[in-house]
C-alpha positions as CSV (number, residue, x, y, z in Angstrom):
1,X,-9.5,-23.7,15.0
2,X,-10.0,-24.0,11.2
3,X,-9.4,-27.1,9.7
4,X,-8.9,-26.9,5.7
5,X,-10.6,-29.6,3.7
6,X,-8.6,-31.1,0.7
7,X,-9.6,-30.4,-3.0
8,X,-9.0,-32.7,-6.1
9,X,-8.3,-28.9,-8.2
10,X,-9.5,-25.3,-8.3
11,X,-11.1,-23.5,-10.9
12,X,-12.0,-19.9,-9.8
13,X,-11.9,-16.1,-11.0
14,X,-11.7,-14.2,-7.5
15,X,-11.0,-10.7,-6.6
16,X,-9.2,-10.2,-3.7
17,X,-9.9,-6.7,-1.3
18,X,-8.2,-3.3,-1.7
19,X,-4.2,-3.2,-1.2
20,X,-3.3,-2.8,2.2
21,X,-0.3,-1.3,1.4
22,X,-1.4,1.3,-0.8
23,X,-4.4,2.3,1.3
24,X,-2.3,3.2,4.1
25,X,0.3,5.2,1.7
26,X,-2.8,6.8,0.2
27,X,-4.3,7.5,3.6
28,X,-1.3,9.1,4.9
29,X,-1.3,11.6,1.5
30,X,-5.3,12.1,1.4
31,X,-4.8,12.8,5.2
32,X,-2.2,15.7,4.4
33,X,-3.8,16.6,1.3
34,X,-6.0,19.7,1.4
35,X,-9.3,19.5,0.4
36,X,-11.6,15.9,0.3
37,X,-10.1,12.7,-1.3
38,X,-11.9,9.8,-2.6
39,X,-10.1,6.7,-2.1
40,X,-11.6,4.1,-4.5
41,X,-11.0,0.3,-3.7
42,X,-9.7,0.5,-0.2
43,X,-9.0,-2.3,1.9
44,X,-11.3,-2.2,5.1
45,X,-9.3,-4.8,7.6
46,X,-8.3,-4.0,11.4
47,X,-4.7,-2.8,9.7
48,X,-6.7,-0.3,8.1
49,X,-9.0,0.8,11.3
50,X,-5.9,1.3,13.1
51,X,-4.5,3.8,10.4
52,X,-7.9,5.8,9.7
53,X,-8.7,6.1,13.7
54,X,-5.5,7.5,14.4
55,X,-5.9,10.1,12.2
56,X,-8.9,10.7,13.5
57,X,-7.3,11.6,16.5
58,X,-5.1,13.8,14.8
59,X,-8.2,15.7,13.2
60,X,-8.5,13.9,10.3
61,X,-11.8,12.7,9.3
62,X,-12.5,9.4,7.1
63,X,-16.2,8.6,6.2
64,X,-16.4,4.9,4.8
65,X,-18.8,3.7,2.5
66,X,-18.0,0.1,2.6
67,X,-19.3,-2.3,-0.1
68,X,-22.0,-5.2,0.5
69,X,-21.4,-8.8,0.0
70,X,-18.2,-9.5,-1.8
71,X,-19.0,-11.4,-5.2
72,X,-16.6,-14.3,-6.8
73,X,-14.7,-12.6,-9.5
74,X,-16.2,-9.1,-8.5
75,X,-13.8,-6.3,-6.9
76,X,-15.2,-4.6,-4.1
77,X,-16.3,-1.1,-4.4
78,X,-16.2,0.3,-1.1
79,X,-15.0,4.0,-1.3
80,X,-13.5,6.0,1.4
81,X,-13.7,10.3,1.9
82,X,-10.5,12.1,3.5
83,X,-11.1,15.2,4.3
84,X,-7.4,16.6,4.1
85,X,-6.2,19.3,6.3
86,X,-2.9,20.8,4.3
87,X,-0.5,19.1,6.9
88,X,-2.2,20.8,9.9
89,X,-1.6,18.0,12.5
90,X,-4.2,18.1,15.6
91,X,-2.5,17.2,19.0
92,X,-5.0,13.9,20.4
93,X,-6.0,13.9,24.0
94,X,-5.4,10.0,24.0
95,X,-2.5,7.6,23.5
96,X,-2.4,6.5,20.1
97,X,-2.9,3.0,19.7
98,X,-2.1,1.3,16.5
99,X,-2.2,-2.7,17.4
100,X,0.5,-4.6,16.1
101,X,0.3,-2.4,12.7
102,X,4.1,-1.9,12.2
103,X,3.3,0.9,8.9
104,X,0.8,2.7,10.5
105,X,3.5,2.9,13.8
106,X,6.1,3.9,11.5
107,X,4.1,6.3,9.1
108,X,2.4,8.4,11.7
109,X,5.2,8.4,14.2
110,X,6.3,11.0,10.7
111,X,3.1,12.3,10.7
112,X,2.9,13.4,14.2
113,X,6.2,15.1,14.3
114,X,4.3,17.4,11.9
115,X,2.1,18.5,15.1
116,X,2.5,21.0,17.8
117,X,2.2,19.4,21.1
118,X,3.0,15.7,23.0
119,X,2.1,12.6,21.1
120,X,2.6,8.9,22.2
121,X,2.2,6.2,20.0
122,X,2.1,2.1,21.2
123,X,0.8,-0.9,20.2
124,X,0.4,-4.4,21.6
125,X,3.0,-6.4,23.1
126,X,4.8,-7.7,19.6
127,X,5.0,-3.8,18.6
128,X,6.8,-3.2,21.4
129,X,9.5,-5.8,20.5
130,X,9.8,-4.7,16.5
131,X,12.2,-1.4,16.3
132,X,11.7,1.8,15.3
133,X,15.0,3.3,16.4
134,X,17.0,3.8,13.0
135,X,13.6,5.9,11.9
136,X,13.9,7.6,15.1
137,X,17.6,8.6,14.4
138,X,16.4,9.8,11.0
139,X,13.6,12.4,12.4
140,X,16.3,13.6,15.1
141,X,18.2,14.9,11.9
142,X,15.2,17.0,10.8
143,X,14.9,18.4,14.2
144,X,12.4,16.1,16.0
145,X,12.0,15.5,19.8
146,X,11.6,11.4,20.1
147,X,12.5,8.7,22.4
148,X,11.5,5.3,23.3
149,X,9.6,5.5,26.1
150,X,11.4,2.1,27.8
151,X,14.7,3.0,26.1
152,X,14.9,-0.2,24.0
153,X,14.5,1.7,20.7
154,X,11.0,0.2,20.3
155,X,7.2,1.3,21.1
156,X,6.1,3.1,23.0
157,X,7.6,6.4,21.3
158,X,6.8,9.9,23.0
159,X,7.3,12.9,20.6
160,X,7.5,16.7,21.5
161,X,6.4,17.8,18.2
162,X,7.1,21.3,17.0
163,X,6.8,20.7,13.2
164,X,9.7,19.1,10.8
165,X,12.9,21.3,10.3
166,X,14.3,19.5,7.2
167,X,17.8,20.1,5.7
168,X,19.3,17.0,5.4
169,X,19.4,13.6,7.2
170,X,20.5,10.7,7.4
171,X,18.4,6.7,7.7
172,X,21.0,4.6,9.5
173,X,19.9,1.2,7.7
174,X,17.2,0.3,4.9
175,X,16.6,-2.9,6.3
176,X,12.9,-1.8,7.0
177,X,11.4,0.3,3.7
178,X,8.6,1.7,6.3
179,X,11.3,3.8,7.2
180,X,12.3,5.4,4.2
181,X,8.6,5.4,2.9
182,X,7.2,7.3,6.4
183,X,9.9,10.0,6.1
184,X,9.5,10.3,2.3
185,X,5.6,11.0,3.1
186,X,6.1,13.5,5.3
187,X,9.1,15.4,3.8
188,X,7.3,18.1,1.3
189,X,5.7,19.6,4.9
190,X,9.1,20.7,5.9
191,X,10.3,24.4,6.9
192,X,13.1,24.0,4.5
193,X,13.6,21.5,2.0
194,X,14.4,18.1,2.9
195,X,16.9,15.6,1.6
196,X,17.7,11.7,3.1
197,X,20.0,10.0,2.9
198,X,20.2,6.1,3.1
199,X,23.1,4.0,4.3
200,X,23.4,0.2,3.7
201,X,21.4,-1.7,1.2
202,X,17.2,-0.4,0.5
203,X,15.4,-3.8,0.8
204,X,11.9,-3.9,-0.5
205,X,13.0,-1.4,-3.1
206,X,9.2,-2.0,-4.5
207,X,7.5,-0.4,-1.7
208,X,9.4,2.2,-1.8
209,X,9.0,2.6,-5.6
210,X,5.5,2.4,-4.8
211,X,5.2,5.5,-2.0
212,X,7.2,7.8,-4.5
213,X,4.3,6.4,-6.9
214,X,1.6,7.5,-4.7
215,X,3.3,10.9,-3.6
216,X,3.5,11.7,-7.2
217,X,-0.2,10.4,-7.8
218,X,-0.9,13.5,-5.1
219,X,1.3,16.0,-6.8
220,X,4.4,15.8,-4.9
221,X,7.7,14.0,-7.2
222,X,10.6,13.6,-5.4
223,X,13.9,13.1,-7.1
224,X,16.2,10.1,-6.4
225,X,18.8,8.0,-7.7
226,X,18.7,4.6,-9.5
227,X,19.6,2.7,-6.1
228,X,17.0,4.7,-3.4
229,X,19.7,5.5,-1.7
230,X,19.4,9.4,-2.2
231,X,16.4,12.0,-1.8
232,X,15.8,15.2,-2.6
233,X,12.2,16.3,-1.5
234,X,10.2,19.6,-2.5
235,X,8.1,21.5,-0.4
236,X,4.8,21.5,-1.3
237,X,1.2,20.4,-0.4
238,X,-0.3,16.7,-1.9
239,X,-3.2,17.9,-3.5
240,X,-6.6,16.2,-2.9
241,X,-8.0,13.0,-5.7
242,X,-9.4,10.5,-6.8
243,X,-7.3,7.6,-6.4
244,X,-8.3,4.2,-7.0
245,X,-6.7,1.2,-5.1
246,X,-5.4,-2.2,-6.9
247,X,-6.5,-5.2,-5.4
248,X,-4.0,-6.8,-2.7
249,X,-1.0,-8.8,-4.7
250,X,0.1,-10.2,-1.2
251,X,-3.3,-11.7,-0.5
252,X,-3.7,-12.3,-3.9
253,X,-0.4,-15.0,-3.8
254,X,-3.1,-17.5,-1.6
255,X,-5.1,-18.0,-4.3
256,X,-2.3,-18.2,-7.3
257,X,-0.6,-20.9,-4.8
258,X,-3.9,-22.5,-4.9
259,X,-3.5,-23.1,-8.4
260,X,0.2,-24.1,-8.1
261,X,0.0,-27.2,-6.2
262,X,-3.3,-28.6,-7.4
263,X,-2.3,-28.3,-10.8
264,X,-5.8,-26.0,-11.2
265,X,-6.5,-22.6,-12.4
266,X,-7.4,-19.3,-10.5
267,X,-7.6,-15.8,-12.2
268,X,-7.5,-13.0,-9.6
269,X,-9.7,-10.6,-11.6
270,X,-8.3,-7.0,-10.0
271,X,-4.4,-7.3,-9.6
272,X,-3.0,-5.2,-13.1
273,X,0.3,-5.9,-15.0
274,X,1.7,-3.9,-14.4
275,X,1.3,-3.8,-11.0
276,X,2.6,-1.2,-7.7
277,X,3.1,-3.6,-5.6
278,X,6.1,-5.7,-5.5
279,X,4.6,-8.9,-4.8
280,X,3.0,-9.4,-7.4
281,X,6.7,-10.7,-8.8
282,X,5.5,-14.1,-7.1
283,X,3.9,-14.3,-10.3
284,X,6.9,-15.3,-12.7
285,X,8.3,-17.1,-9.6
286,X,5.5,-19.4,-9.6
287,X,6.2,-19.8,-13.6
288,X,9.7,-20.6,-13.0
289,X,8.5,-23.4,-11.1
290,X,6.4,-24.6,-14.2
291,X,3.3,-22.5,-13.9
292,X,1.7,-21.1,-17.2
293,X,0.9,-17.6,-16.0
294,X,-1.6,-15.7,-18.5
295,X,-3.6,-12.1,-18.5
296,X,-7.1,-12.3,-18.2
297,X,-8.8,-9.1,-18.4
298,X,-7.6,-6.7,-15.5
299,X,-6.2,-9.7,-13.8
300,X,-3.6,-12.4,-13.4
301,X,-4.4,-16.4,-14.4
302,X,-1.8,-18.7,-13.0
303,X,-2.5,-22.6,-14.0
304,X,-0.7,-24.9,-11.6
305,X,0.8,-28.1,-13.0
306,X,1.3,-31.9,-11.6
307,X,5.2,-31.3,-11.4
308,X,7.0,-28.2,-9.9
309,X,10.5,-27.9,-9.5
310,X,12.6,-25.9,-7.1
311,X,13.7,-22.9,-7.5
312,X,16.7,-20.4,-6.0
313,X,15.5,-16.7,-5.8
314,X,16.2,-13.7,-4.0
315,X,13.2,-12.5,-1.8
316,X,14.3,-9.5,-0.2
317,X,12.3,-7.0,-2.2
318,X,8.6,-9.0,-1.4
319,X,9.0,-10.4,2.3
320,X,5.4,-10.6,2.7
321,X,5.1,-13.4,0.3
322,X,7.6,-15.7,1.1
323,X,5.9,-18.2,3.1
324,X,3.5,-18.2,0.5
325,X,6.3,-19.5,-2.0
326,X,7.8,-21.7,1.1
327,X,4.8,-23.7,1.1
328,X,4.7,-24.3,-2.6
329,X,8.1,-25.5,-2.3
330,X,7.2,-28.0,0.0
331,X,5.2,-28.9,-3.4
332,X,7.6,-29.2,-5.6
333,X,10.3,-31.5,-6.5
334,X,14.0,-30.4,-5.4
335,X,15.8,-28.3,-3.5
336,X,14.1,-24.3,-3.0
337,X,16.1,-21.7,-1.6
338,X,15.2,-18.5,-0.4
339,X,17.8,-15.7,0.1
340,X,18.0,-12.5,1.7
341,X,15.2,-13.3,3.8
342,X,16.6,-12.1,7.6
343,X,14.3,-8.9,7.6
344,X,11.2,-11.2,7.6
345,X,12.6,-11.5,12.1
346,X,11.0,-8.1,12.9
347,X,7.8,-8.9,11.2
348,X,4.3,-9.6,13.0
349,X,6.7,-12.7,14.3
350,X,9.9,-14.1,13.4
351,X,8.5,-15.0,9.9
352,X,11.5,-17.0,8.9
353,X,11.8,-19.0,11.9
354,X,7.9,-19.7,12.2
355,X,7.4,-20.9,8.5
356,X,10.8,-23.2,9.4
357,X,8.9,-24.4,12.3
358,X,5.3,-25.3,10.9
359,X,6.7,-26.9,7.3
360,X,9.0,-29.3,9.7
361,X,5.7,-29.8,11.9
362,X,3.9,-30.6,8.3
363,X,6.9,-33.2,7.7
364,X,8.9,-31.0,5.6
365,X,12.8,-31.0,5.6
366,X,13.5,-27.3,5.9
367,X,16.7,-26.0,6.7
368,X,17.0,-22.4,8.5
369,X,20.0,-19.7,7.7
370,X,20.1,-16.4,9.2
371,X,19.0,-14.8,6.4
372,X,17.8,-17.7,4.4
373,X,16.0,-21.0,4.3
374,X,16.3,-24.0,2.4
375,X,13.4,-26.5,1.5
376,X,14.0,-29.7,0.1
377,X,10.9,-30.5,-1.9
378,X,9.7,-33.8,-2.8
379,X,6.5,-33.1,-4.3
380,X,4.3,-33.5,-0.9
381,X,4.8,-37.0,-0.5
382,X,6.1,-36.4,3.4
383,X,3.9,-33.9,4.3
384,X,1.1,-34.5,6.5
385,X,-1.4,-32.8,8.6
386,X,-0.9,-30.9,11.4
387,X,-2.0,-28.0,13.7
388,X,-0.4,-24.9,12.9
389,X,0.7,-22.1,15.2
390,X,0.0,-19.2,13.7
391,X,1.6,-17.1,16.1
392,X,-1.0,-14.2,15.8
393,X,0.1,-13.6,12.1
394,X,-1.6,-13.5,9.2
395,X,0.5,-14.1,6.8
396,X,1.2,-17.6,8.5
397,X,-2.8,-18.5,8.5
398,X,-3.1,-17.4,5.1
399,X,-0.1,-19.5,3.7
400,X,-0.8,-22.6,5.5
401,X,-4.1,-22.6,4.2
402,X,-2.9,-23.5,1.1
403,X,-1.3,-26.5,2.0
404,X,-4.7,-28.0,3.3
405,X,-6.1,-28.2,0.1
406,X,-3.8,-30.8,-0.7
407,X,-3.1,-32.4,2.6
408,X,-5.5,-33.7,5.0
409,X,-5.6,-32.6,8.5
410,X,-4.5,-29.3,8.2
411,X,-6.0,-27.2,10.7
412,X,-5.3,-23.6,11.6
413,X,-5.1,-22.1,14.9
414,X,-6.3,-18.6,15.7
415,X,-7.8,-18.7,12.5
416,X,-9.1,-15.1,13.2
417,X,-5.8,-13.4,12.7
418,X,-6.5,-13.2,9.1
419,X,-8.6,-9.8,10.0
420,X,-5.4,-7.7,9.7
421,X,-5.6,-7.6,6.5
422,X,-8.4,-10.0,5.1
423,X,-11.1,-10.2,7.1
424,X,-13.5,-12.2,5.1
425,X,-10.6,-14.4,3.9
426,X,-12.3,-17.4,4.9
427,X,-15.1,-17.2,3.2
428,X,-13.4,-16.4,-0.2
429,X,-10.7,-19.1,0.1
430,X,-14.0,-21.1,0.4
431,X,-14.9,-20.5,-3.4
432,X,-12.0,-22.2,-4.3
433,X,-13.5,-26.0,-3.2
């Protein structure tokens, strides 16, 4: 248990660890890559572990040179070798166990249809509820052998791999981007070349913006249309860099909410503008509210003020940071409401439902949609403490963090969970008292 104590403001430059999202896009590419990759910047987080001891199993090999002590201000240097194998996918003598890391499921359940042999890939009990089936579907059209070994279209998934046939395909729904970006990685390795089709509407457009990014980065550009919808992939081979590795926006948003609601200023020093990673559009949200956002350096500067107001937005291209915003909203003065929200249900929990839950337990008045929720701000005068349930996700320790630096009696369960992706998290969220 992890009880946050309250602050008057915050004045801080930190830098935040390596993107989790693009060290696991430029895993995937160093690991098919031929030759040695240095990944500059990584993020080194159980998320992370997951991804680089698969593909160790799959006869990759990923020396880490992690950095020492992390320093205010200071981005970590730690610097990661992959020693690529041109798409040559070993067959592992074990299960492959990937936690509840829903990318790394999705990207190497792609990455081991490349193989020659029987893989199975599971995780831990959440992993087995979040589905996989519409990517399944997908890698049936390019010729792959996979089922779901309990039939429910979710882990565990067995694979009869005998390499990818390509031609064309079809993704059923874009209502997870892992899908689209884990057959997009893979694609270029193909007997003939690949196209994909999506059907629906492509939400987090920006991660998918950013694996065509990174694929291009390793020599591989893929043409598509304006609305992702439409692929056509070369064959080819990534070819082995030096790619360096943004700090994390997502984990970034703690720190710029800390600003927010205690009127205070924090600069993180290694997030760019521009910027890969679609969450870093928090950014003009929090200005919206009546932030003043500024560039300092490499970084981002957000200065929070005594009044916020409420704000309607569209979140459906940066899930991961919408409790983030929801608890700001519980900050500011008027009505907040967050659309096109449902995908955040098959996320390390029901996300939408679970930030409804512990803003209410804080005092809030929150209203829950399907695909939406609604918070009715009144600058934090109702909001009290309370124990939050993190429900084993990070994202919801992270986020209700914040709100104990202004309210008293905050205290976070399973405070530990923050290791997915930020493992020392507590210790640079203490920087900001």
């Amino acid at each position: 248990m992890k009880e946050i104590s309250p602050v008057t403001s915050v004045d801080a430059t930190i830098a935040v660890p390596g993107s989790k999202s693009l060290t696991q896009r430029a895993l995937i590419a160093a690991a098919l890559a031929e030759g040695r990759s240095h990944l500059l910047g990584p993020l080194t987080s159980e998320d992370t572990d997951f991804t680089s001891k698969a593909l160790g199993q799959m006869g990759i090999t990923v020396q880490k040179e992690v950095a020492a002590h992390p320093l205010k201000g200071i981005a970590a240097c730690d610097s990661w070798q992959v020693e690529g194998n041109g798409g040559r996918i070993a067959t592992p003598r074990d299960v492959i166990y990937l936690g509840n890391n829903g990318t790394a499921t999705r990207f190497l359940t792609s990455v081991a249809a490349l193989g020659h042999g029987v893989f199975t890939i599971d995780g831990e009990e959440r992993m087995r509820e979040r589905p996989i089936g519409p990517l399944m579907e997908a890698l049936r059209g390019w010729g792959v052998d996979i089922s779901s070994v309990a039939g429910t279209g979710c882990p565990p998934l067995k694979i009869n791999s005998h390499g990818l046939a390509g031609g064309e395909t079809v993704l059923p729904e874009g209502k997870s981007s892992q899908y689209l970006s884990s057959l997009l990685l893979v694609a270029p390795y193909a007997v003939r070349p690949a196209t994909l089709q999506v059907r629906g509407e492509v939400l987090s457009k920006p991660y998918v913006a950013m694996t065509l990014s990174v694929m291009a980065d390793f020599g591989i550009e893929v043409d598509c249309n304006q609305e992702l919808t439409r692929f056509v992939i070369p064959q080819g081979c990534y070819r082995a860099m030096e790619y360096q590795i943004e700090g994390d926006a997502s984990n970034a948003s703690y720190f710029w909410a800390a600003a927010a609601i205690t009127a205070g200023r924090v600069t993180v020093s290694n997030v760019p503008v521009p910027s890969l990673q679609g969450d870093a559009g928090l950014v003009p949200l929090l200005a919206r509210m009546g932030c003043e956002i500024s560039r300092e350096g490499g970084g981002i500067t957000v200065c929070g003020r005594q009044h916020l107001e409420g704000i309607t937005v569209d979140m459906g291209d940066m899930p991961d940071v919408v409790p983030t915003l929801a608890v700001v909203a519980a900050f500011a003065h008027g009505k907040t409401v967050i659309n096109n929200i449902a995908h955040l249900r098959i996320k390390e929990c029901d996300r939408l439902s679970a930030v409804v839950t512990e803003l209410t337990r804080m005092g809030a008045r929150v209203e829950e949609r399907q695909d939406s929720m609604i918070i009715h701000g009144d600058g934090g005068e109702s909001l009290h403490g309370a124990t939050i349930d993190t429900y084993k996700d990070h994202r919801m320790a992270m986020s209700f963090a914040v709100a104990g630096l202004k309210v008293a009696g905050v205290r976070i369960s399973d405070e530990g969970c923050v290791a997915k992706s930020f493992p020392d998290f507590w210790e640079r969220f203490s920087w900001l008292a």
